[in-house]
N, C-alpha and C positions, 0 to 999 in steps of 0.2 A: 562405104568402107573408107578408112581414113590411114594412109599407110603414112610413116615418120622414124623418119632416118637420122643419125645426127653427123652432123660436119665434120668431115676431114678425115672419111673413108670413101675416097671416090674411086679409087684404083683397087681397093683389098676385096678380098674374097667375101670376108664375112663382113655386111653392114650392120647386123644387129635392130634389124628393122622390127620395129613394133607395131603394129597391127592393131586396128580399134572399128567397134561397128557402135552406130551412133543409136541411140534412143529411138521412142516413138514421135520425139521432139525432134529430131536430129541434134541432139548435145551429145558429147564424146566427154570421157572423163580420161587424163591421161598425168601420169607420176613421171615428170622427168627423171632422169638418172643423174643429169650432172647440166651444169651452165654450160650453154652453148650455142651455136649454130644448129639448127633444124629444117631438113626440107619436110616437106608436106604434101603429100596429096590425095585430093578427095576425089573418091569417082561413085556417080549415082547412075542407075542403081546396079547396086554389085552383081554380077556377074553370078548366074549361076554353077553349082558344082557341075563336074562330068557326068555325063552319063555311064553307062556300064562299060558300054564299044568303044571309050574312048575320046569323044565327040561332047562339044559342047550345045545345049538348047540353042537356039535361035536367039542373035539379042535382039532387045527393045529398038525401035525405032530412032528413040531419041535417047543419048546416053551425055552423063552431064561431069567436065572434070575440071578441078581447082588444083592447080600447084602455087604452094609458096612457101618461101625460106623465112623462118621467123629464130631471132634470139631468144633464147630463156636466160634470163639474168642471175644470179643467185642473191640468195635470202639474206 
């Protein structure tokens, strides 16, 4: 799962975060909204839903996660 925030809402309430789950490739296809500052982060593998009671499954042993701030330029 690939979460992507854009720059220069660090303190507000609403970041407007977008949300993306990657292919059987792991390719993510994503529409910027505007040129900017973007943090990024990828975590493997995503986390299953809740269960009914509340409670999460058990996670995997091994859980794998990528942060980073990239620029989108404009056109």
């Amino acid at each position: 799962m690939v979460s992507i925030i854009a720059g220069g809402v660090r303190y507000r309430g609403i970041l407007g975060e977008i949300t993306a789950v990657s292919d059987k490739n792991g390719v993510i296809e994503v529409t910027w909204l505007n040129a900017g500052m973007y943090y990024l982060k990828i975590t493997y593998p995503q986390a299953d839903e809740m269960l009914v009671d509340g409670k999460r499954p058990a996670m995997p042993t091994k859980r794998y996660n990528y942060a980073l701030t990239a620029e989108v330029l404009a056109q």
